[in-house]
VEXMISE-773355 format. One record per residue (C-alpha): chain; residue number from 1; x, y, z. Coordinates in steps of 0.1 Angstrom, whole numbers, plus 5000, padded with zeros to 4 digits. Each point is the difference from the previous one (the first is absolute). Last residue first. Layout:
// residues N
A,NUM,X,Y,Z
...
***
This chain:
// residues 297
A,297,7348,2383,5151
A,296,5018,4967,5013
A,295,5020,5009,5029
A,294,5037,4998,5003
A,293,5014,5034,4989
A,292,4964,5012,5024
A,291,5017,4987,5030
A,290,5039,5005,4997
A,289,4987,5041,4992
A,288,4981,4995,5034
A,287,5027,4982,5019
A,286,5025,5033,4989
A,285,4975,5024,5013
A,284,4998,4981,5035
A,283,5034,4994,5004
A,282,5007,5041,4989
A,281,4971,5012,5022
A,280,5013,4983,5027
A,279,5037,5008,4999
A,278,4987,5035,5001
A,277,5004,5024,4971
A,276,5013,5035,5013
A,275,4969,5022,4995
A,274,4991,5032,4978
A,273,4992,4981,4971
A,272,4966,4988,5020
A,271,4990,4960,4992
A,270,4989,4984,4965
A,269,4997,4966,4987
A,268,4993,4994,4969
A,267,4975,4983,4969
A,266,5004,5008,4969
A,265,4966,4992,4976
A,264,5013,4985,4966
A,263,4990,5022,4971
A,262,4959,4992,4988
A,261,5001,4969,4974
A,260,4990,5015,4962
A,259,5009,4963,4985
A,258,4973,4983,5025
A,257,4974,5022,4987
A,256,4976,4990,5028
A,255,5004,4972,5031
A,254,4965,4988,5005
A,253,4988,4995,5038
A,252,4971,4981,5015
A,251,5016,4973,4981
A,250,5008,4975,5031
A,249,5040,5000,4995
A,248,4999,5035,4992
A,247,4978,5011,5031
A,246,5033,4980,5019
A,245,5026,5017,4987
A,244,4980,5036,5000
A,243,5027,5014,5025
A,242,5033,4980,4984
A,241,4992,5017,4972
A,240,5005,5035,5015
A,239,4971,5026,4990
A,238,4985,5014,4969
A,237,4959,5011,4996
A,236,4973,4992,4978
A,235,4963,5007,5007
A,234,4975,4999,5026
A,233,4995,4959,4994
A,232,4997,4991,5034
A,231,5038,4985,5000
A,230,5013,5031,4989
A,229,4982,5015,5027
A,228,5017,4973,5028
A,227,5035,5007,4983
A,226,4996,5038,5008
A,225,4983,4988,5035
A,224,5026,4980,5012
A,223,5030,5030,4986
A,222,4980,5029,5022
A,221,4995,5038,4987
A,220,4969,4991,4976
A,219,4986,5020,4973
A,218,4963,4992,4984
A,217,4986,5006,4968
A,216,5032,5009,4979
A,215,5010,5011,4965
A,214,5037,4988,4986
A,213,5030,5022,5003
A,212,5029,4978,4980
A,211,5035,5006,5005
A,210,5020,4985,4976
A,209,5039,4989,5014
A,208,5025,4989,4973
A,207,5020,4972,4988
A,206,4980,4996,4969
A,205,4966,5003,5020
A,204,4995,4995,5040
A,203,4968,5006,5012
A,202,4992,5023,5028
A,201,4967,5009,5018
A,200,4996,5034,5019
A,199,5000,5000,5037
A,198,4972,5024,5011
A,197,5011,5029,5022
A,196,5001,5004,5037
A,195,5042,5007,4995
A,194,5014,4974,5022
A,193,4970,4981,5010
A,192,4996,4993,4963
A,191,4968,4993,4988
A,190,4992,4970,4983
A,189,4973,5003,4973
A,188,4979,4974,4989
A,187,5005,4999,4957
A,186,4974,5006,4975
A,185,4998,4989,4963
A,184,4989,5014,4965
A,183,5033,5016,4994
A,182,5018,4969,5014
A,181,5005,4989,4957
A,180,5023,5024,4995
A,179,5026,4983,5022
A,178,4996,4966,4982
A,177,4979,4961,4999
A,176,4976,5016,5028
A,175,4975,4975,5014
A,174,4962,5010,4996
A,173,4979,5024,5022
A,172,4973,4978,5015
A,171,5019,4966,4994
A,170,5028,5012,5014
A,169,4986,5015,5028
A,168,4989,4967,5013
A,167,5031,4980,4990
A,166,5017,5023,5029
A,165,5027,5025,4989
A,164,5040,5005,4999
A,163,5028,5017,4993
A,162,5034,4981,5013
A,161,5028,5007,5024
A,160,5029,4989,5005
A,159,5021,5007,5031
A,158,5031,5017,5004
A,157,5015,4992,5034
A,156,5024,5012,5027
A,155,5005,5037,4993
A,154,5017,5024,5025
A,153,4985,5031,5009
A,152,5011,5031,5019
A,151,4972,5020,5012
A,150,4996,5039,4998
A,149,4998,4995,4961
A,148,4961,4988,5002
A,147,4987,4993,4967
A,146,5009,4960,4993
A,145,4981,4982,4974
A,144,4986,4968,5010
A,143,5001,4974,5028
A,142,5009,5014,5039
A,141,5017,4986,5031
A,140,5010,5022,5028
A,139,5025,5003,5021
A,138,5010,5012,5037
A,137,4970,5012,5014
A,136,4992,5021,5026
A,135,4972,5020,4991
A,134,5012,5030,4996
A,133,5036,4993,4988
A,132,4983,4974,4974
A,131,4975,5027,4983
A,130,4982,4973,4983
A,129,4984,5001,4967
A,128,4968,4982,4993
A,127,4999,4962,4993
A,126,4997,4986,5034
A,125,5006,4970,5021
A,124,5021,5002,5035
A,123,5025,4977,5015
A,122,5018,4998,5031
A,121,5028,4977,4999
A,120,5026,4987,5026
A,119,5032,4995,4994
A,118,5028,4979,5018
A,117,4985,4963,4985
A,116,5021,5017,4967
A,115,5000,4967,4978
A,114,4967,4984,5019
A,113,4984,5031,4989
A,112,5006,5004,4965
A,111,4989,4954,5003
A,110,4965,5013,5015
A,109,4995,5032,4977
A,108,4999,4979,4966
A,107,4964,4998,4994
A,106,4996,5033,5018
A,105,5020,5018,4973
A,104,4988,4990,4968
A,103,4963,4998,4993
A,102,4986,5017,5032
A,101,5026,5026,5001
A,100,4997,5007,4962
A,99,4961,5002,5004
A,98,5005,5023,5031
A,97,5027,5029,4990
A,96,5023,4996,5029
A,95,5010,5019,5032
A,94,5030,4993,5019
A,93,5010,5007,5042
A,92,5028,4976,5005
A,91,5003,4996,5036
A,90,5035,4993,5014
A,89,5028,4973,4986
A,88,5027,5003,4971
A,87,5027,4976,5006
A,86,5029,5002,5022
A,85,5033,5016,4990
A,84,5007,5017,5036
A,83,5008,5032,4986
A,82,4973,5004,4977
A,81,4978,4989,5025
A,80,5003,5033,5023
A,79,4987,5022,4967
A,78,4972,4973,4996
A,77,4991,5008,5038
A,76,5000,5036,5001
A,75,4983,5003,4968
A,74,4971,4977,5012
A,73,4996,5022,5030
A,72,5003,5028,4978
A,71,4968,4986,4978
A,70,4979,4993,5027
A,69,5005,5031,5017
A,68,4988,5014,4970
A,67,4968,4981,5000
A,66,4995,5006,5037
A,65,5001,5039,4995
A,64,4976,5002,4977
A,63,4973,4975,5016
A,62,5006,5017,5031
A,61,4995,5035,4987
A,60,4964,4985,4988
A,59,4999,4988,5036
A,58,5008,4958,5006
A,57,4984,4982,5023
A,56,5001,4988,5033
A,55,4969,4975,5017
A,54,4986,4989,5030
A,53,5001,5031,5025
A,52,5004,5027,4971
A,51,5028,5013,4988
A,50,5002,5021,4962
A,49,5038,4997,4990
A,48,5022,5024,4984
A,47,4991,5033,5020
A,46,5020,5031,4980
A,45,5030,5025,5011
A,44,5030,4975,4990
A,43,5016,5006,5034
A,42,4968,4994,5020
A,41,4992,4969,4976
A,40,5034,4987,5005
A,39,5001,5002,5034
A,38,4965,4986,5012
A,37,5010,4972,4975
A,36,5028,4992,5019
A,35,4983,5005,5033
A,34,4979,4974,4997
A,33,5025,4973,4987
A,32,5019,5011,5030
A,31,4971,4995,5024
A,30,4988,4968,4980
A,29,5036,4987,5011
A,28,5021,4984,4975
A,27,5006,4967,4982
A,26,4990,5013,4968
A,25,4975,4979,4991
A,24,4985,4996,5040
A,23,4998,5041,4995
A,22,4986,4999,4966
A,21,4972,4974,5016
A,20,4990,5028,5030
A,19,5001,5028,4976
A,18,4977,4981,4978
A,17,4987,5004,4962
A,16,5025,4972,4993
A,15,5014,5021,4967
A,14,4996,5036,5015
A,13,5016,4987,5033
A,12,5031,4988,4982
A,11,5006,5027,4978
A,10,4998,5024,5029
A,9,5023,4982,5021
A,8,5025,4999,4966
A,7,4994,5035,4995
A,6,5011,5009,5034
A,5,5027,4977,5002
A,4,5015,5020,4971
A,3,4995,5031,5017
A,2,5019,4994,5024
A,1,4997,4985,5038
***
């Protein structure tokens, strides 16, 4: 009994919420599975699971120490694959920025996972920063200027982006023919959720970025509802074309000074610098760049 059996018992039962159904798992006796996690938690100096008659759940310490036996139990396996050639299989824990995994990713998820039928994917949606080692994730995928160094990134797209505002506002405020001419306009404010400040708008002139600070009523932290203001009339913001495709098609969105177009938004994938690349990460970073090189933006 080591203390690799350990984690894997304590894996098991954190994941089926039963020391009786980790037992049948793991083809072992609910004794040994018993006393396994009795072991680790005396040696360890901290209670890992909260039992009660019906159910068994995770402590805070739990939580901690499940996500990291995760991660070496995945280690332990890629690093025995490497020698048997086989393809990458396991959990892939990812999280992805929603409006690029809704448009994108999940379209073409069924025919990544027919390729690797070994992997199995648990996805999460956000746009703030992830501590990855915390939390147990492997990657992430993120749009827009990059500010965290601790990660390593790798880009797979650059998409286009446009400036834009409903017909409503338009016709309240006038449509800008220039630069000088958003003086007497108003922009909805993005705020980063890497720094908490408002994203300035960008126009590209003679080769060059211009950064424009326009006035704002209202500041949003979510990508749906900074198209869904814009769409209201609140004022002009700049966003993805392939996110206002469809308001374009219907008119409740004008694309502005066309020959000012905001630099193309990167999109990447980022996962901790201070981890050996897993076969699963790399498969699943390479389908993504094959992904958006084939997509229409």
């Amino acid at each position: 009994m080591d203390r690799f059996q350990e984690m894997q018992a304590f894996v098991r039962i954190a994941e089926r919420q039963s020391f009786t159904q980790a037992s049948e798992d793991l083809q072992i006796p609910r004794a040994t599975v018993t006393n396994l996690i009795k072991r680790v938690e005396q040696r360890i100096g901290t209670r890992l699971l909260e039992r009660t008659t019906r159910t068994v759940r995770l402590t805070q310490d739990g939580e901690a120490y499940y996500r990291r036996c995760v991660r070496l139990l995945a280690d332990v396996e890629e690093a025995e694959g490497l020698f048997r050639d086989e393809a990458p299989k396991g959990l892939l824990r990812v999280n992805l920025q929603g409006t690029l995994a809704r448009h994108f990713v999940v379209p073409a998820l069924p025919a990544f996972l027919a390729r690797h039928p070994g992997l199995e994917l648990h996805i999460g949606e956000d746009d703030r920063l992830v501590d990855l080692v915390r939390e147990g994730v492997d990657c992430v995928l993120r749009a827009g200027t990059l500010q965290d160094s601790s990660m390593v990134a790798r880009r797979v797209a650059l998409l286009p982006q446009v400036t834009v505002a409903s017909p409503g506002y338009l016709a309240a405020h006038g449509e800008p023919e220039g630069l000088e001419a958003l003086a007497s306009h108003r922009a909805v404010d993005y705020i980063s959720s890497g720094t908490g400040k408002a994203v300035p708008l960008e126009f590209t002139v003679d080769c060059k970025v211009t950064t424009v600070h326009l006035p704002a009523a209202v500041s949003v932290t979510g990508a749906d509802l900074y198209t869904g203001c814009a769409v209201a009339g609140l004022g002009l913001v700049q966003v993805p074309r392939y996110r206002v495709a469809s308001e374009l098609a219907d008119g409740r969105l004008k694309v502005l000074l066309p020959g000012f177009a905001p630099p193309p938004m990167p999109v990447s994938v980022l996962y901790a610098q201070n981890r050996q690349l897993s076969s699963r990460v790399r498969v699943f970073t390479q389908w993504l760049r094959d992904v958006f090189e084939t997509a229409e933006t």
